[in-house]
C-alpha positions as CSV (number, residue, x, y, z in Angstrom):
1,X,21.0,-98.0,9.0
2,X,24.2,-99.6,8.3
3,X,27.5,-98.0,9.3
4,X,28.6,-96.6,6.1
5,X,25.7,-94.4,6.0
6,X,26.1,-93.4,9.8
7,X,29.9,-92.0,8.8
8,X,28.7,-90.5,5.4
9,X,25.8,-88.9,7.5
10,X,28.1,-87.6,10.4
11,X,31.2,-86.6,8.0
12,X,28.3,-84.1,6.1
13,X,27.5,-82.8,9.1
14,X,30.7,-81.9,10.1
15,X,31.6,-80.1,7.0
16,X,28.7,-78.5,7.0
17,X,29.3,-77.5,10.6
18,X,33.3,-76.1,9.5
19,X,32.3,-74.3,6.5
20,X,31.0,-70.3,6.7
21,X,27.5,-69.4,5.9
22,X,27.0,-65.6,4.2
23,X,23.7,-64.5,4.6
24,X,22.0,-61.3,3.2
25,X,22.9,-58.3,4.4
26,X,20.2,-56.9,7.1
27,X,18.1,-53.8,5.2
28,X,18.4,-51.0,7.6
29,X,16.2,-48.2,7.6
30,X,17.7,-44.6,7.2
31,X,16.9,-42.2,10.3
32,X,14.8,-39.9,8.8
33,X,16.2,-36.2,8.7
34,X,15.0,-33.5,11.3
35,X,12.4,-31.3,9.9
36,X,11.5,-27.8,11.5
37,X,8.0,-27.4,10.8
38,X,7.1,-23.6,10.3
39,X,5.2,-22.3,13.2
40,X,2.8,-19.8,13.7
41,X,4.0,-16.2,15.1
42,X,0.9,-14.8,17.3
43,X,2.6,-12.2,19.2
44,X,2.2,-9.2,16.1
45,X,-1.1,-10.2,14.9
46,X,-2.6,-13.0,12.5
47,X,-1.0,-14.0,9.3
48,X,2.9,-14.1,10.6
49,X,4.9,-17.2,11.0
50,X,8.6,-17.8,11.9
51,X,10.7,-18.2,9.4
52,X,12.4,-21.5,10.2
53,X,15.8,-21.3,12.2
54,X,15.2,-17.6,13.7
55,X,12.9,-15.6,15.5
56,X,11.7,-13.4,13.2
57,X,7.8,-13.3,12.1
58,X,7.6,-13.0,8.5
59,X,3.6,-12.2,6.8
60,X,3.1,-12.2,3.3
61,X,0.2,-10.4,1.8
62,X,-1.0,-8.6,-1.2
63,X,-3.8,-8.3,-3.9
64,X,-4.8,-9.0,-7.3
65,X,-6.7,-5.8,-8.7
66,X,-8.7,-5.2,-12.4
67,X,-10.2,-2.4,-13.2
68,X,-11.9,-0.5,-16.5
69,X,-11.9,3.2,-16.6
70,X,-14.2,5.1,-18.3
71,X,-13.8,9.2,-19.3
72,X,-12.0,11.8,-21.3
73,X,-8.7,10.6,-22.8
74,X,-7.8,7.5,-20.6
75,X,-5.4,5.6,-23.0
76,X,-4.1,8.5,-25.9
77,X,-7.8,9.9,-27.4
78,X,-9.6,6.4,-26.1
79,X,-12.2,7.3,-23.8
80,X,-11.9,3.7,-21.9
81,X,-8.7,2.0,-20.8
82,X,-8.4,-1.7,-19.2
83,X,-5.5,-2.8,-16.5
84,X,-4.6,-5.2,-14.4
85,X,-2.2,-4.8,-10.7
86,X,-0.8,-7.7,-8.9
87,X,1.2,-6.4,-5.3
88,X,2.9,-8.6,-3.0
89,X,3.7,-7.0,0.6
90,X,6.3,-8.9,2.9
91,X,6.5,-7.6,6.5
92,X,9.0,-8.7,8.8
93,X,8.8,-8.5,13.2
94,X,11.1,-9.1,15.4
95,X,11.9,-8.4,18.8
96,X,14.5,-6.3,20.3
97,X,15.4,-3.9,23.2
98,X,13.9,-0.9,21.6
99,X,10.6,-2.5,20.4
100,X,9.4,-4.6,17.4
101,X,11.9,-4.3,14.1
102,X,9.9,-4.5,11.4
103,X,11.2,-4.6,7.8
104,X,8.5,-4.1,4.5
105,X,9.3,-4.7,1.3
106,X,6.1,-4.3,-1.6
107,X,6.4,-5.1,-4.8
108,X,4.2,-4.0,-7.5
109,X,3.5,-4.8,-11.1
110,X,0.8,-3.2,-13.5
111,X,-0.3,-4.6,-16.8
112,X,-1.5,-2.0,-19.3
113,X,-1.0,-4.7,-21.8
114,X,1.2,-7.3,-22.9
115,X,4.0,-4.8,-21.6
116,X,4.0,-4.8,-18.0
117,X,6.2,-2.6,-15.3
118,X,7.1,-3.4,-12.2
119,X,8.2,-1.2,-9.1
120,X,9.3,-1.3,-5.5
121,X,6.3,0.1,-4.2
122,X,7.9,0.4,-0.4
123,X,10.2,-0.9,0.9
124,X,11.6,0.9,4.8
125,X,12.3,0.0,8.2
126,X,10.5,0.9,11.2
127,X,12.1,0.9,14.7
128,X,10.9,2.6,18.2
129,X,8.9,5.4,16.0
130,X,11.6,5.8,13.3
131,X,11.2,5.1,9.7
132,X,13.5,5.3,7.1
133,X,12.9,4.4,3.0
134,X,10.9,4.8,0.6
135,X,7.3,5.1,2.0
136,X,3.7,7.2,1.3
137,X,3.6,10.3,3.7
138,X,0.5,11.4,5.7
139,X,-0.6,12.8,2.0
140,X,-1.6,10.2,0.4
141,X,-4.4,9.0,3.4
142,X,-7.6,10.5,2.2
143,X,-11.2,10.6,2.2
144,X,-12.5,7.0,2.2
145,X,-14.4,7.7,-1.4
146,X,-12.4,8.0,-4.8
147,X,-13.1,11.0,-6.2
148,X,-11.5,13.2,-3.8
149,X,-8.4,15.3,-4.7
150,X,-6.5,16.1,-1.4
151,X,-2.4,15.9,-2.3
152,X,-0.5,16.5,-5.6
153,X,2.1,14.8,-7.2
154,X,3.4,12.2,-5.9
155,X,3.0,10.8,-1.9
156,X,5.7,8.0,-2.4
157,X,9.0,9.2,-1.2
158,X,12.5,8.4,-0.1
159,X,11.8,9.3,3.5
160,X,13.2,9.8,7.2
161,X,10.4,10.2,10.0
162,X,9.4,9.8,13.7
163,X,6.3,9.7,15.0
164,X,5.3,8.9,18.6
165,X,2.3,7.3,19.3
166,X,0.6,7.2,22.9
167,X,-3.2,5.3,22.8
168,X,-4.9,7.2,20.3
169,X,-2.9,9.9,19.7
170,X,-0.1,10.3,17.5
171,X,2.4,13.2,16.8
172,X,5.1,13.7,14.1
173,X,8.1,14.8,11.4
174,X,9.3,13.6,8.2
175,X,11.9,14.8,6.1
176,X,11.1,14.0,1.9
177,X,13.1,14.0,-1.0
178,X,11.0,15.6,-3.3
179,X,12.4,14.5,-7.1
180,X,8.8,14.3,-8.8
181,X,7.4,17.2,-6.9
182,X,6.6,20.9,-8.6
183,X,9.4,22.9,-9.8
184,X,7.7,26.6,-10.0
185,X,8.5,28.4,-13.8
186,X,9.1,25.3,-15.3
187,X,6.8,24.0,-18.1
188,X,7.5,21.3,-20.8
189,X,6.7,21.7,-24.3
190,X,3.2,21.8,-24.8
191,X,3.3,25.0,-22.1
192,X,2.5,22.9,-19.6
193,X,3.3,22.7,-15.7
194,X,6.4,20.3,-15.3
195,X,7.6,18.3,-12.7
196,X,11.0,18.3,-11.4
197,X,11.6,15.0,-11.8
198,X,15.6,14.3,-11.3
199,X,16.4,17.2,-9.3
200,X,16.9,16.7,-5.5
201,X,14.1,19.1,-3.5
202,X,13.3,18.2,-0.5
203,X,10.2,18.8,2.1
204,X,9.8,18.9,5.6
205,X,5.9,17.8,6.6
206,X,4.5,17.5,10.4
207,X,1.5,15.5,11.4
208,X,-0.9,15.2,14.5
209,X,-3.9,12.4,15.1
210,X,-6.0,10.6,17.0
211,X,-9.4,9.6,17.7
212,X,-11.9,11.0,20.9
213,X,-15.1,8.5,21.0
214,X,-16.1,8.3,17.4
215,X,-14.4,11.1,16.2
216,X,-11.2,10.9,14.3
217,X,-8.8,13.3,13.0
218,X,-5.7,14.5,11.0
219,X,-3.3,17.6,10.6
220,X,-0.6,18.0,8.2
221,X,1.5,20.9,7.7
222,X,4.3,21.5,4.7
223,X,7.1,23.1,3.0
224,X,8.4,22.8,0.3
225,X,11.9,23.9,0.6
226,X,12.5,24.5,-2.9
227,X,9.6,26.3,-3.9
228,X,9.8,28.3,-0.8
229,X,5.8,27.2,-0.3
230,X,3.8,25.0,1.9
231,X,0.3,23.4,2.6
232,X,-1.8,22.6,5.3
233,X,-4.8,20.1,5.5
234,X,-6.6,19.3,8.1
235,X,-9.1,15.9,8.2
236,X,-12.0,14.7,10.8
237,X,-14.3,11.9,10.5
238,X,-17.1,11.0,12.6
239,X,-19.4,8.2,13.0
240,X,-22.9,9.4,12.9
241,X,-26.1,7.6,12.4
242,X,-25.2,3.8,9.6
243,X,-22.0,5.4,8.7
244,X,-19.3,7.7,9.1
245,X,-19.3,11.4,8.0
246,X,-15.7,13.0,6.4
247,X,-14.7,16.6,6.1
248,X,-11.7,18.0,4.8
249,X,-9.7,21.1,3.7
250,X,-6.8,22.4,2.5
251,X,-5.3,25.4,2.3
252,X,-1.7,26.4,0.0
253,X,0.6,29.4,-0.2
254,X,1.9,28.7,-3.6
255,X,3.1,25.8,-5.8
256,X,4.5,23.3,-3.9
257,X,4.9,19.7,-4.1
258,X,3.0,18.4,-1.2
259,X,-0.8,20.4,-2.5
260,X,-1.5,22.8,-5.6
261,X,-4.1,21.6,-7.7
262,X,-6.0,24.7,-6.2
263,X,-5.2,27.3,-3.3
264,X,-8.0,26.0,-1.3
265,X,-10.6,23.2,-1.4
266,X,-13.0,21.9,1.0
267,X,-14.9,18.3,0.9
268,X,-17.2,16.1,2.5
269,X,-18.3,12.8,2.2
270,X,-20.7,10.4,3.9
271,X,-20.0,6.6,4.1
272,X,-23.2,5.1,4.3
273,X,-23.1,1.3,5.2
274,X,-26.4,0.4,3.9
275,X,-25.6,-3.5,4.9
276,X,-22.8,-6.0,5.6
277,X,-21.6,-6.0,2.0
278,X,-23.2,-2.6,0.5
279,X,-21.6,0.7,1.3
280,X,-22.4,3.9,-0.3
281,X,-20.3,7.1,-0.5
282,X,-22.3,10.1,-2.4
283,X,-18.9,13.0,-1.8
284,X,-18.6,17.2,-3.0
285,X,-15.9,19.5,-3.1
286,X,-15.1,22.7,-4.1
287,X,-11.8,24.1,-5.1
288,X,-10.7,27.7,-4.8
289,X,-9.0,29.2,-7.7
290,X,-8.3,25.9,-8.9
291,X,-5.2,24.5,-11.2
292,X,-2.1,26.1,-11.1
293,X,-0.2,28.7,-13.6
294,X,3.7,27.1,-13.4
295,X,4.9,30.1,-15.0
296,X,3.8,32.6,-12.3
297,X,3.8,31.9,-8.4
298,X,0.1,32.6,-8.6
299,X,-2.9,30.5,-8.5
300,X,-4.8,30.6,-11.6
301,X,-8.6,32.5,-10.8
302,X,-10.8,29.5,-12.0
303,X,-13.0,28.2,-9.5
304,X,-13.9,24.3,-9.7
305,X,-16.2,22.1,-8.2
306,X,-16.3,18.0,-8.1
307,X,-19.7,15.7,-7.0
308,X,-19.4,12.2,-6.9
309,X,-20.6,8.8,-5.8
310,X,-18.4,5.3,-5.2
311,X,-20.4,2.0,-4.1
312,X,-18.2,-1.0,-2.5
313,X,-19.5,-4.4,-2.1
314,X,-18.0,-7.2,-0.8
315,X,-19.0,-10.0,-2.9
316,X,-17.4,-12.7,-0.9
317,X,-14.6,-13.0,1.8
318,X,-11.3,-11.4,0.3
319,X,-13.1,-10.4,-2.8
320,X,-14.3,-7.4,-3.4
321,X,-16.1,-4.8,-6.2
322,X,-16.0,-1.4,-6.5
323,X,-17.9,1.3,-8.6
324,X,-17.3,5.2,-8.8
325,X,-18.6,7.8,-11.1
326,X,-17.5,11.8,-10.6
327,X,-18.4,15.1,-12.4
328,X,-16.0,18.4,-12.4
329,X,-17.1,21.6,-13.6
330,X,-14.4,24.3,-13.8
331,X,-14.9,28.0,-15.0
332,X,-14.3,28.3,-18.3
333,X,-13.0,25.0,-19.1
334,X,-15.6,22.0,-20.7
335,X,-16.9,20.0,-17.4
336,X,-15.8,16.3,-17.2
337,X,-17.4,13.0,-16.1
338,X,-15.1,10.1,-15.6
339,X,-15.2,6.7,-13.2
340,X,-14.0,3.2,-13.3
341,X,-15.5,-0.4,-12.1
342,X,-12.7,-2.1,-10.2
343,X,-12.4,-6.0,-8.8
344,X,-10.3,-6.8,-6.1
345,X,-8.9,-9.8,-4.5
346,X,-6.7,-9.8,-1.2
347,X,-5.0,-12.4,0.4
């Protein structure tokens, strides 16, 4: 190598050496972003979880229902009549000095048709024995059949209760706005009985329960402060033999909101759980001078009586059928056979 290429070399290597070299900027990775994962809430039962960034247990249930009715009249002069109910329930726990805090809001939409309605369904708080909103009273718990008729009206009300609870017994008093309850006298224009929806009665009902070994029971007492009348019912089941065994009575002074589709009734039923999925429920009652005269603060004389049969199978988990078929026969008036087929799922 001669000394000319030597310098050219070394003089190349210098500059090279002197000049800046830019290189790609290095890709660096974002840090990915905290997630809180939703976690399960055991303490009030399955179902709840926490609802990220609190501790409160949130469990969202519901059902999807369709059912076909079949009888006298079910949609205008049609003597069948098709719907369809989807209900959402959200339940909210949380502790606190006094006790769980539970919230429930249940929301409810039923399809006739094309044209469906929705309504709040419930929707109260619950704290240390105390409820306040808009809730069903002890009335509307029943015989475990469908053809029953043990309340009147309606059992959803804006409410204020307490009941105490020790093991299994429980003891208690609610006050009841009564809007869509009985107003006595009043009848609409065909000369029927009319509601008195819009105008602010209000009820005050009592309740005691428990259960002793395999018997379970109920008593409700209440008046209608309004109507100046009351009803008691009283409710026992026991478990005897494949199934359980319900009675059931009632007794009313006059027309009130809370009971008067007769002044007294009596029923039984027998829940018969043939197998796992099959359960049969052959039910009577008997009404004493049954309907109502709105006019008069009398019961009408009529007598009435009501057998019926409702079969329940569970087809799979969550999923479930439902048959009933009932007969009424009421002095002087035509007799009337009625029932519907019902599928239901729950989640």
């Amino acid at each position: 190598m001669n000394i000319r290429m030597v310098m050219l070399t070394s003089a190349a290597a210098l500059a090279a050496a002197a000049s800046p070299v830019f290189a790609a900027d290095a890709i660096v990775a974002a840090e990915p972003e905290a997630v809180e994962y939703v976690r399960v809430c055991d303490a009030y039962g399955t179902g709840y979880f926490y609802i990220p960034g609190t501790e409160t247990c949130l469990k969202v249930g519901g059902y999807l229902r369709f059912e076909v009715y079949g009888g006298p009249n079910q949609k205008g002069s049609s003597d069948w009549n098709a719907r369809t109910r989807a209900q959402v329930q959200f339940t909210a726990k949380s502790d606190t000095e006094y006790g769980p805090l539970t919230g429930v809001i249940v929301l409810r939409n039923n399809g006739d048709n094309s044209s469906t309605s929705s309504t709040l369904d419930s929707a109260y708080i619950d704290i240390a024995g105390l409820r306040a909103g808009l809730f069903y009273s002890w009335w509307d718990d029943d015989l475990s059949g469908e053809p029953d008729v043990l309340s009147s009206y309606q059992t959803l009300h804006n409410s204020i209760r307490y009941q105490y609870e020790s093991g299994d017994f429980y003891a208690g008093i609610s006050i009841d706005e009564l809007e869509d309850g009985a107003e006595k006298g009043a009848v609409d224009r065909f000369g029927d009985p009319a509601s008195r929806s819009g105008s602010n009665n209000f009820g005050v009902a009592a309740a005691i329960g428990g259960k002793a070994g395999v018997v379970s029971y109920q008593l409700i007492g209440s008046y209608d402060k309004e109507n100046e009348e009351g009803a008691i019912r009283g409710m026992l089941f026991a478990d005897i033999g494949p199934g359980t065994l319900g009675l059931a009575a009632v007794y009313a002074t006059g027309i009130n909101s809370y009971y008067d589709e007769s002044e007294w009734t009596v029923a039984a039923e027998y829940a018969a759980k043939v197998t796992d999925k099959w359960t049969i429920t052959p039910m009577a009652q008997y009404f004493g001078n049954y309907g109502h005269n709105a006019t008069n603060t009398d019961f009408s004389s009529n007598d009435a009586w009501k057998v019926g049969v409702t079969v329940d199978y569970q087809i799979v988990d969550n999923l479930y059928a439902k048959a009933t078929v009932d007969y009424t026969d009421v002095d002087h008036e035509d007799s009337v056979t009625k029932g519907f087929f019902r599928l239901q799922r729950a989640f």
